[in-house]
N, C-alpha and C positions, 0 to 999 in steps of 0.2 A: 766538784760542782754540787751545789744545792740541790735537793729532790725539786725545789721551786721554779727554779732554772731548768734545768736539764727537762722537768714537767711540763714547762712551755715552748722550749725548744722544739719537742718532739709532738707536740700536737700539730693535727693538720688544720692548715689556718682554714679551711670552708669551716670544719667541722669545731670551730671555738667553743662557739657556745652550745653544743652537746655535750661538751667535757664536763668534768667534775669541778665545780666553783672554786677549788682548793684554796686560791688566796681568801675565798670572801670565809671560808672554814676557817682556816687561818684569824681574820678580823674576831670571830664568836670567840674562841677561845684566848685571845687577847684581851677582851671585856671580860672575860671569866677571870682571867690570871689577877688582871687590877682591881677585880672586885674581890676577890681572895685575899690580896695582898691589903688592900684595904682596911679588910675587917683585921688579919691577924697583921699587925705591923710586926717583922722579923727582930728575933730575939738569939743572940748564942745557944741558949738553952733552945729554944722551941726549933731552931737550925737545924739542930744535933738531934731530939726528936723526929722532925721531918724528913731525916734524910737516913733514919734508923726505919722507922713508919715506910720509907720508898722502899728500899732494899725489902723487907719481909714482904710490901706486897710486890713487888717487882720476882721476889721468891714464889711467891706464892701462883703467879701470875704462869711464871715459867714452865712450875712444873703441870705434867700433864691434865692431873685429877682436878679439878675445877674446887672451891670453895663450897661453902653450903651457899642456899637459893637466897637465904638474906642479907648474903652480904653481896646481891647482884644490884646493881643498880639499874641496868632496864632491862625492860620484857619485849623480843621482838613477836608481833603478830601479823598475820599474812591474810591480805584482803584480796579475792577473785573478783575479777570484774570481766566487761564484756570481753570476745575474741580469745580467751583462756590468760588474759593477759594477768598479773600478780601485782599488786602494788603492799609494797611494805610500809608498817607504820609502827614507830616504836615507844613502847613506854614508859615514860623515868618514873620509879619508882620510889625512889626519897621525896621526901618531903620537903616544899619550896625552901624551908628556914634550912635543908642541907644543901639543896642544891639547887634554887635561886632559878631564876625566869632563864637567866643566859644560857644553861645546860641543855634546860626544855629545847630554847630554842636552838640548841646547836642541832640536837637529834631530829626535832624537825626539819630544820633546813638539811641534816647528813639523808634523813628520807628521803628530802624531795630529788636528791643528787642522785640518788641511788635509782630511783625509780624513774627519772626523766633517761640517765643513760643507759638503763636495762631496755627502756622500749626502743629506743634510738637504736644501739644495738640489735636489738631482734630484729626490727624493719629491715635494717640494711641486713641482716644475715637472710633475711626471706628473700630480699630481694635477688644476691648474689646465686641463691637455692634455683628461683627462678630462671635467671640468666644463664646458670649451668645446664638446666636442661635445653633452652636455647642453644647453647654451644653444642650438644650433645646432639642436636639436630642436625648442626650445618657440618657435623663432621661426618654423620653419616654420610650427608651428600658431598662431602668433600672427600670420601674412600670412594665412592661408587663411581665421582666423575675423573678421580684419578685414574682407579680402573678400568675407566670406558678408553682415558684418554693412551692409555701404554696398552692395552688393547683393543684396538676400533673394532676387532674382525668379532668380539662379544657382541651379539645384541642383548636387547632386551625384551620384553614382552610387549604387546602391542598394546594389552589391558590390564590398567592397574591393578595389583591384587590386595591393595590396603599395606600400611606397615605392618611388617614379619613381628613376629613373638621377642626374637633376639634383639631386634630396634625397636622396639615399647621398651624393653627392660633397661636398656643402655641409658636412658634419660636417668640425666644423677638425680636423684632423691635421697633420703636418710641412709637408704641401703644401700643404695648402688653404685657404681663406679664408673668412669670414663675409661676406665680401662677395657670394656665390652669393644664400646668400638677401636680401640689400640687391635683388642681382638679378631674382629669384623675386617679392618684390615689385612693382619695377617693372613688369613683365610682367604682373602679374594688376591691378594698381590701372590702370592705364595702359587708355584705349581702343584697341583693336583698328585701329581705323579712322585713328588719329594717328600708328601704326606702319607705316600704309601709304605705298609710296613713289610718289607723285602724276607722274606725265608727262602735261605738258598737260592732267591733271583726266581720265585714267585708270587703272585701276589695272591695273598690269600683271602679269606672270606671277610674278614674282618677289616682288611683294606679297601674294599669293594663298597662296602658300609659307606668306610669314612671317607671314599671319593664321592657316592652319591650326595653324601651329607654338603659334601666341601659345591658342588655344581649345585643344590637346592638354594645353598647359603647364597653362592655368586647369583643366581637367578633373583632373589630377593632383596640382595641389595643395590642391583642394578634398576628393579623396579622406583627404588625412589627416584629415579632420573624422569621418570614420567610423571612424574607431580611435581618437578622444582622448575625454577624459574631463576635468573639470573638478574637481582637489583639495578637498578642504573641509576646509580647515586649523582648524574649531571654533574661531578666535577670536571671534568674535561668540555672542549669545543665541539668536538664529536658527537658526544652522549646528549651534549644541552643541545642541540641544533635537533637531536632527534627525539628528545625529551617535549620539545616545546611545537615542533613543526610536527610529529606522530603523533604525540601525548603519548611515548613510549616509557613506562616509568620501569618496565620490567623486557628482558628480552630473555630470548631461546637459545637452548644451550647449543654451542658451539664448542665441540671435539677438538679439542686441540691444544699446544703445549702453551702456548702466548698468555690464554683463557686462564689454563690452569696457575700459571707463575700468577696472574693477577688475583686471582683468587685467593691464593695461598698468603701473598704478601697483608690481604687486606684480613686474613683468619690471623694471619701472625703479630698483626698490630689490634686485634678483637681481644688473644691472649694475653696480649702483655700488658694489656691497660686492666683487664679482667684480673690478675695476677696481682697486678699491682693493687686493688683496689681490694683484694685479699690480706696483702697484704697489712696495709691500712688498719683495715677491722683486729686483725690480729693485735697489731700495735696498741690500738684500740683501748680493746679489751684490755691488755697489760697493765699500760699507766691508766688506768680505772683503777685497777683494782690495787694498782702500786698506791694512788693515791689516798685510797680509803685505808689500807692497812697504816700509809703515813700519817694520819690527819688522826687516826683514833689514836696511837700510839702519843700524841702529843698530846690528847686527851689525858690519858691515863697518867703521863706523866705532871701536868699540870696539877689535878683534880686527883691524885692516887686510888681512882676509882678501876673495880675491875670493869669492865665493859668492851673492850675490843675482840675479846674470844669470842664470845654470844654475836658480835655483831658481824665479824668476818664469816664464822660460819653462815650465818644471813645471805651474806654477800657471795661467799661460794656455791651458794647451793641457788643461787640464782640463775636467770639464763646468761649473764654477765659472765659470770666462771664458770658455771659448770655447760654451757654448748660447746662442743669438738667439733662442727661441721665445716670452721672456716678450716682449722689443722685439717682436716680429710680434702678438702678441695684442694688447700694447695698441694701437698700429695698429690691426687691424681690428675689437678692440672701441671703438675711438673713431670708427671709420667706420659702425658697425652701430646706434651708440646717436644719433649725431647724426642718422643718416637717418631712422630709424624713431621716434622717441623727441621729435627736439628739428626736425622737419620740417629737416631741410635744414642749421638756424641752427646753424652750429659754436661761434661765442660762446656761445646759449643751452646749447649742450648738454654743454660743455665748464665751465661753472658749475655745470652738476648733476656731473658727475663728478669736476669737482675744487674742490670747496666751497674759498671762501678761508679760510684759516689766523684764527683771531682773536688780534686784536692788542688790548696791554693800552693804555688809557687812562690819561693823566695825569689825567685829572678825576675818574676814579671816585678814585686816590689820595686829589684834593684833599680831597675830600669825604667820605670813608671816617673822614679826619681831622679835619674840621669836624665831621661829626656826631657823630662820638665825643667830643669837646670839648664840642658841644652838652650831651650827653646826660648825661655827669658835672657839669657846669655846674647842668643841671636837677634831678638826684639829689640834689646840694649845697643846693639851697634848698627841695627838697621837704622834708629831715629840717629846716633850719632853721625851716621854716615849721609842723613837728608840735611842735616844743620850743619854740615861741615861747608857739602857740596854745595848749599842754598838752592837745591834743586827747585823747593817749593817756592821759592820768591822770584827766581829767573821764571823768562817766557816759555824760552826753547825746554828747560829742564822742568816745568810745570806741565808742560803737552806733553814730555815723554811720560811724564809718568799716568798723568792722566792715561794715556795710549796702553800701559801695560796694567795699571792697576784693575780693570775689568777681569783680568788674564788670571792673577794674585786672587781676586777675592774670589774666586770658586773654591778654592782652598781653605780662605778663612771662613768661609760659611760653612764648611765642610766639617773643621776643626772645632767648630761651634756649639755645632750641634751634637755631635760625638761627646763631647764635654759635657755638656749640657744631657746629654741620655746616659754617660755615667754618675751623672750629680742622679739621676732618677733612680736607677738601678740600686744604688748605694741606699736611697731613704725607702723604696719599696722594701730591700730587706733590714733596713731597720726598722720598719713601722709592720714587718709581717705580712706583706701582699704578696700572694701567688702568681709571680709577674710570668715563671717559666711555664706555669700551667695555662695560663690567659693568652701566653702568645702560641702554643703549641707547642714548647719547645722540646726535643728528643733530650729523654734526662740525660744529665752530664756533658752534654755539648751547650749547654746556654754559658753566655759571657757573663761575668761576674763585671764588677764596676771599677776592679782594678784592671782589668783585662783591655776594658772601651777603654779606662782614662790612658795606656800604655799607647793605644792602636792611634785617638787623639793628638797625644803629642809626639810621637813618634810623625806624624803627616803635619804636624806644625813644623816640629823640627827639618823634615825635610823639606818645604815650601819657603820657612825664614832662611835657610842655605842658601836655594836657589836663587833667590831675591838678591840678597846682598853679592853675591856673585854677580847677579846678572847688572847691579845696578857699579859694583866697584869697576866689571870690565867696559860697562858704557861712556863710564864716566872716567876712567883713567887714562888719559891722553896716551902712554905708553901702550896701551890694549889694542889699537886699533885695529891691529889686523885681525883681532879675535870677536869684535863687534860682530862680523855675519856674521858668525856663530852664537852668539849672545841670544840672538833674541828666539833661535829655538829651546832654550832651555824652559821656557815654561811648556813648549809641547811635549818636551824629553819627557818633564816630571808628570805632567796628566798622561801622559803613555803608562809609564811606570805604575799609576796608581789602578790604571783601567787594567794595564797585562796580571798585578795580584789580583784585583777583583776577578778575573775570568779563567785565574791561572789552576787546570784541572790535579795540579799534584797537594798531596795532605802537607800542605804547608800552611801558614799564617790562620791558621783558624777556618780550617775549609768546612767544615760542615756550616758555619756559620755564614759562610759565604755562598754557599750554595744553597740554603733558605733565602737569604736576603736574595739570590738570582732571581729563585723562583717567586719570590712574594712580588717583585720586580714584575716580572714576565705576567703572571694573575691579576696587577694593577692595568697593566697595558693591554689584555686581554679582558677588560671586566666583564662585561656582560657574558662571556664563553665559558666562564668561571663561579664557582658556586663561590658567595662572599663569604669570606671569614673574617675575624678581627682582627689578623696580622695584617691581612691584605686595605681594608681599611683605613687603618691606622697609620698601617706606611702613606697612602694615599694622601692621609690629612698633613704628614708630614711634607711630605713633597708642593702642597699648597704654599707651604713657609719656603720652598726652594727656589719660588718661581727665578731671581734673581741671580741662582744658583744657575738654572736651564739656561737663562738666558745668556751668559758668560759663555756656555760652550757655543753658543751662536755664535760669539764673538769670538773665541778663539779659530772657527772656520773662516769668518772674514777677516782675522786679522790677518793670517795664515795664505788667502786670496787675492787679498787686494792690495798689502802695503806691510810696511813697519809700522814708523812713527806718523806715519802722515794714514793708516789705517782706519782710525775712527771715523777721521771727518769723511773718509769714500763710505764708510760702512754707514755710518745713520744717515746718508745722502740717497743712497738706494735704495729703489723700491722695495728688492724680496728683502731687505735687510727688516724692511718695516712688515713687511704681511708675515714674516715669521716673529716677530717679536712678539704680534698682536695671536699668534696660534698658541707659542710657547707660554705664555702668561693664561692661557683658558687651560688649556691641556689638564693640569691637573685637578682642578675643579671639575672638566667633563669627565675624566676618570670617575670622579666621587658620583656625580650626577648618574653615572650606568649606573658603577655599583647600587646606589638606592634604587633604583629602576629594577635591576635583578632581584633585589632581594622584597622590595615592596611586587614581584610576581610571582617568588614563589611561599612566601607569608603571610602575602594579605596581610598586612599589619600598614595602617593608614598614617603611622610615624616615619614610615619611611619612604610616601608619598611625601609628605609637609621636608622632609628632609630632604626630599629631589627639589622640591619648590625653592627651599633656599640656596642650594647650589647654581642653580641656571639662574639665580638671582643675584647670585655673586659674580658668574661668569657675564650677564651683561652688565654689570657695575665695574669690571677689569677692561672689555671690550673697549667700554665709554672712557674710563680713564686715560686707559693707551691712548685712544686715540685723542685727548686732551693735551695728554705727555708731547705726541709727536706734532702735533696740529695746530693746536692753541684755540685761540677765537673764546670769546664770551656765549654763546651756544653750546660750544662742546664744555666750556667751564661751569653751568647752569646745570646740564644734564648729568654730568658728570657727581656735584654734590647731590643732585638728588639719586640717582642711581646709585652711589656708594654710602649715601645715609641711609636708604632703606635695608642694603642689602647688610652695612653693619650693625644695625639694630637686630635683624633674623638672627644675626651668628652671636649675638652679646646673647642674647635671649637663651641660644641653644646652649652655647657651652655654659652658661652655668645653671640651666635651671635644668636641661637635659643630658646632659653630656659629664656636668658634677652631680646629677641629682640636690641642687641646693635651691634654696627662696623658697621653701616649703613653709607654708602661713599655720598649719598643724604640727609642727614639727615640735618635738621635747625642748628642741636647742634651737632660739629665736632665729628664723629666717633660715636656717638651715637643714640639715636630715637629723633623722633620729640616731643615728650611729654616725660617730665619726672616728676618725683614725687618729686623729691629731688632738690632744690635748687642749690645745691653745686657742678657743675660739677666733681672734683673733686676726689669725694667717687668713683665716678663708674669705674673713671681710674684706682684707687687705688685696690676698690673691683676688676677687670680684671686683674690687675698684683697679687694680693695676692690668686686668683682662679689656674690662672698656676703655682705658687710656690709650691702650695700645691699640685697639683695635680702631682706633680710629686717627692712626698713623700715618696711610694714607692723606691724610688734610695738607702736610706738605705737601706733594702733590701740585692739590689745587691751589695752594697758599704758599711758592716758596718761599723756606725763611733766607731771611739776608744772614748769611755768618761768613765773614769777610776769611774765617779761617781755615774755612773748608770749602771745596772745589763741589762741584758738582756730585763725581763719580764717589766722594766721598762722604757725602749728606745721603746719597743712596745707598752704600755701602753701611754707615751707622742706623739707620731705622730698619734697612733689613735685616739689619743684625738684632733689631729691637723684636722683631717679628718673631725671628729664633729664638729668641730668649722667652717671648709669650708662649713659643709651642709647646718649650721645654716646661711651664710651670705648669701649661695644658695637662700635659703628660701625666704629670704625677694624678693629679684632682680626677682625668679620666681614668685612671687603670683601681685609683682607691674605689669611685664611683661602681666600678666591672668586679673590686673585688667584692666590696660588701655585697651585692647582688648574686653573687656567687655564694657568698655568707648565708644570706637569706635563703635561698634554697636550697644549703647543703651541697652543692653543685661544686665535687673535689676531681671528678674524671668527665673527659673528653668522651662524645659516644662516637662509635664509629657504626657508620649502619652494616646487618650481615649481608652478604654476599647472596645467600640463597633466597631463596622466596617460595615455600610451599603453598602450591594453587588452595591446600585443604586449609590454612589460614587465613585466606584470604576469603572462603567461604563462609566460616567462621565470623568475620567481617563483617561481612554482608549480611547474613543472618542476621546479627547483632544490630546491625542499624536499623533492619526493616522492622526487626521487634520493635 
């Protein structure tokens, strides 16, 4: 692979544009090459010179001792500016008639590269600097409340004595190590008496010492228990209820093992994002400097000029190559988390911080292909087997099927949208979006888009089975005695699909499944739950399912009241209609809390305006329904106008808030300043095909006549049109999440710490009242 490739592969997409421009280095020295080539048009002879000419200096280049100063072609100089920061700026020293504006300007631009990722660089290494003495905090307190918690019968002092000599020093800085407190541990878990040094089975004077040392030390680090405080991050329905009804943002430590696991788990997921985002920098730095030695090197071979030595050494002696603080950190954060974290075990704990990379399978291929074979295979003889039978033109064989096709399309909405989320998947990693980072995902357990497209037709293929089974034993006159049984096979198959979704062993992609529970469970609990953008998003998706929900209504009353003659009992019924009209709000009210949660604890007045158009789409769904079941010219009136206003909010939102687009200042007409996509085009396209759909409900109010399609099946194709809007949704919202990620650098998830020292929170306070 190309350094080009391989160089963009391995950047981290927040941090793009901090990297080094190397294609646009690249372009400068390509107007160099044709402006070369220009002036000398190639000759045999002058060939055989130039490539005499490369070798002596490519010789000369090699060996160690450098040329004289005149045969340099630039001079680096180093300019101090504010905060001790260095900016370099280099100068071509031939004369333009040698080396031409293009040269100049390459070295300018190789400055400006140089010095935009050295500070970029430094920031995040200061920051990381910082965050470790952070961490070196909360592990103090996370030894002493261990401590307290495997021995209760320790107290501690009733008055704080300030932080010990040994806990100042432990905070990492330039010199110091998290291995202090690995140590500070040891000392307080450790008995007193196994630290004594035994002569003949007395203890001696020297032992006496280092016991009193060993009960000073425990004394002092139990003190921090008296300045900490234990955060209440309000994720859970417990913590929020007492969060909003105390205004309890912080609570009192509690002794105990439950406490302690919670803690531990939320230090262990502090470490590995901290780790990882070490990592990162590390990387970083690498292809930087990979890139600058590659980009001079095509310099010199171009141009036969010497200039890469002078320049690398530049480049080395920067804080770019020459800082070691990120290599020390992960060092002793890999000694800090295997001690305390992974007992000792460097494999276990080294598995948790460096999860394995997932590798694609040749079989999910195989079968991605077989089942999609299958599933066309099956779709081919389900239509052969409706024009054989003429079910669709007979009476009795038009109500059957009307009667089961509600039953069927939960499946195909199902299989739709799966499709439809691996068509996304697929174009966010060809277009470079951070989709596993945006949705939270634990590295190496996120689904890849051959993975969805596998799981998709795999639930098509089982659904077109059941189908033509159920419809050849219905209609086989020889069958009859297998008809009762027939018509539970669509419950067998939603059985089947609900027992893997809930099924607790590591099979069919369980981690994946047990996110998607919980994002589940966080939707249906929203307000009890702090918002995230999994839990959201699934939300918006489940908007698009309303038809989806309402199917399993109807699977309970088919199941209730009838077989073939099921429909006409169920929409005749009253609870049949008061739940239709709850199941079609439901997931709108979900959206409606979540904005409510989160417009209370942000304050941020967009997610007021975005509660406003949710309960404005829920009385526009209300009105509808009850147009659908009811009729009259009053509810037809209300109806359009409650569902025009409320699709105008939602046109408005998704693309001007939701894509970030129709910006009147924007570089790129009517659109944002950065886009992802090349092709202006799509996104005008995607804007007009967004409002078309969204105002797909008008059948509805306007049925069309289409003598070809039934009822159940004019509802079953626009909601299917609806899934196919969410799906293009999808992509324009997660690009919209990533460039915004873009813009602020924003490559890791924060998790807040556990602890909370009172003396920070004085500090605080101090600070505002100044």
């Amino acid at each position: 692979m190309k350094f080009g490739k391989a160089f963009k592969k391995q950047k981290v997409p927040e941090w793009t544009e901090a990297y080094v421009d190397y294609n646009g280095l690249k372009h400068v020295l390509q107007e160099i090459r044709r402006l070369k080539q220009s002036k000398q048009p190639p000759t045999p002879l002058r060939s055989a010179q130039k490539r005499n000419s490369s070798g002596l200096n490519l010789q000369a280049r090699n060996s160690y001792g450098m040329g004289d100063i005149e045969d340099q072609a630039i001079a680096v100089n180093t300019v101090k500016q504010q905060n001790s920061r260095k900016l370099y700026n280099t100068e071509f020293l031939l004369s333009p008639e040698e080396g031409g504006e293009n040269e100049k300007t390459f070295f300018r631009k190789l400055d400006e590269e140089l010095n935009k990722v050295n500070t970029f660089y430094k920031d995040k290494v200061e920051e990381v600097i910082n965050e470790a003495s952070l961490l070196n905090k909360q592990m103090d307190a996370l030894i002493a409340f261990r401590t307290k918690v495997m021995n209760p019968h320790r107290g501690t002092s009733s008055s704080p004595k300030g932080i010990p000599t040994d806990v100042k020093n432990s905070a990492v800085s330039k010199t110091s190590s998290p291995s202090r407190a690995a140590a500070t541990e040891q000392t307080d878990l450790e008995s007193p008496v196994e630290l004594q040094h035994l002569n003949n089975g007395k203890v001696t004077g020297s032992s006496l010492r280092e016991d009193a040392n060993v009960r000073e030390n425990e004394t002092h680090s139990l003190d921090i228990l008296d300045r900490v405080k234990i955060t209440n991050p309000l994720e859970s329905p417990i913590s929020t209820i007492r969060g909003f009804l105390m205004d309890e943002k912080e609570k009192g430590l509690s002794f105990n093992k439950d406490e302690l696991k919670k803690v531990e788990e939320r230090l262990k997921n502090i470490f590995s994002e901290y780790y990882k985002k070490l990592q990162l920098l590390k990387n970083y730095s690498f292809m930087n400097l990979s890139a600058f030695s590659k980009i001079l090197k095509k310099y010199e071979k171009i141009t036969s000029r010497n200039a890469a030595r002078p320049y690398m050494r530049m480049v080395d002696s920067s804080y770019l190559g020459s800082c070691d603080e990120v290599s020390g950190l992960l060092d002793r954060v890999e000694a800090t988390f295997i001690k305390h974290f992974a007992k000792s075990n460097r494999r276990e704990g080294m598995k948790l911080l460096r999860p394995k990379q997932k590798t694609e399978k040749h079989c999910i291929t195989f079968f991605s292909g077989f089942f999609s074979g299958f599933t066309i295979a099956l779709l081919i003889a389900v239509i052969l087997l409706l024009e054989a039978k003429r079910l669709i033109d007979e009476k009795d064989g038009n109500l059957y099927i009307n009667s089961i096709l509600p039953l069927y399309s939960f499946h195909a909405y199902l299989v739709l949208h799966t499709l439809l989320y691996a068509a996304n998947i697929y174009l966010w990693r060809r277009y470079r979006i951070n989709y596993p980072f945006i949705f939270g995902f634990k590295q190496g357990t996120e689904l890849g888009y051959q993975e969805v497209f596998l799981l998709g037709n795999g639930l098509a293929m089982l659904a077109l089975a059941t189908f033509l089974v159920h419809l050849h034993i219905q209609m086989d006159s020889g069958a009859q005695d297998h008809q009762k049984y027939a018509k539970f096979m669509p419950l067998g198959l939603i059985t089947v699909i609900f027992i893997i979704m809930f099924c607790p062993f590591n099979i069919v992609y369980h981690s994946s499944r047990v996110f998607l529970r919980k994002s589940i469970f966080r939707c249906i609990c929203a307000p009890l739950y702090k918002v995230t953008l999994p839990d959201f998003f699934l939300a918006d998706q489940l908007t698009s399912q309303i038809q989806a929900m309402r199917s399993i209504e109807y699977y309970i009353c088919y199941y209730a009241y009838g077989t073939s003659k099921g429909q006409n009992k169920c929409t005749t019924r009253d609870v049949y209609a008061v739940f239709y009209f709850i199941i079609g709000v439901i997931p709108y009210w979900l959206r409606f809390l979540q904005c409510v949660r989160r417009l209370l604890e942000e304050r941020d007045y967009c997610h007021g305006c975005n509660a406003v158009r949710y309960f404005s789409t829920i009385i526009a769904v209300v009105i509808r329904t009850a147009f659908e079941l009811r009729k009259g010219l009053t509810w037809k009136i209300l109806a359009i106008a409650s569902s025009a206003i409320a699709t105008i909010m939602n046109t408005y939102w998704d693309i001007v808030v939701d894509w970030g687009l129709l910006h009147k200042k924007s570089n790129n007409f009517l659109l944002r300043d950065k886009l992802v996509l090349s092709h202006k085009s799509v996104y005008f396209s995607a804007m007009v095909l967004d409002v078309l759909l969204r105002f797909a409900w008008v059948q509805l109010v306007f049925p069309f006549d289409l003598h070809s399609l039934s009822g159940n099946a004019i509802l079953i194709t626009f909601s299917s049109l609806e899934i196919l809007r969410r799906g293009m949704w999808n992509f324009f919202r997660l690009e919209n999440e990533h460039l915004n990620n873009v813009g602020k650098y924003r490559a890791f998830k924060s998790v807040p710490l556990p602890f909370n020292y009172n003396d920070e929170n004085d500090d605080e306070t101090d600070d505002k009242d100044d």
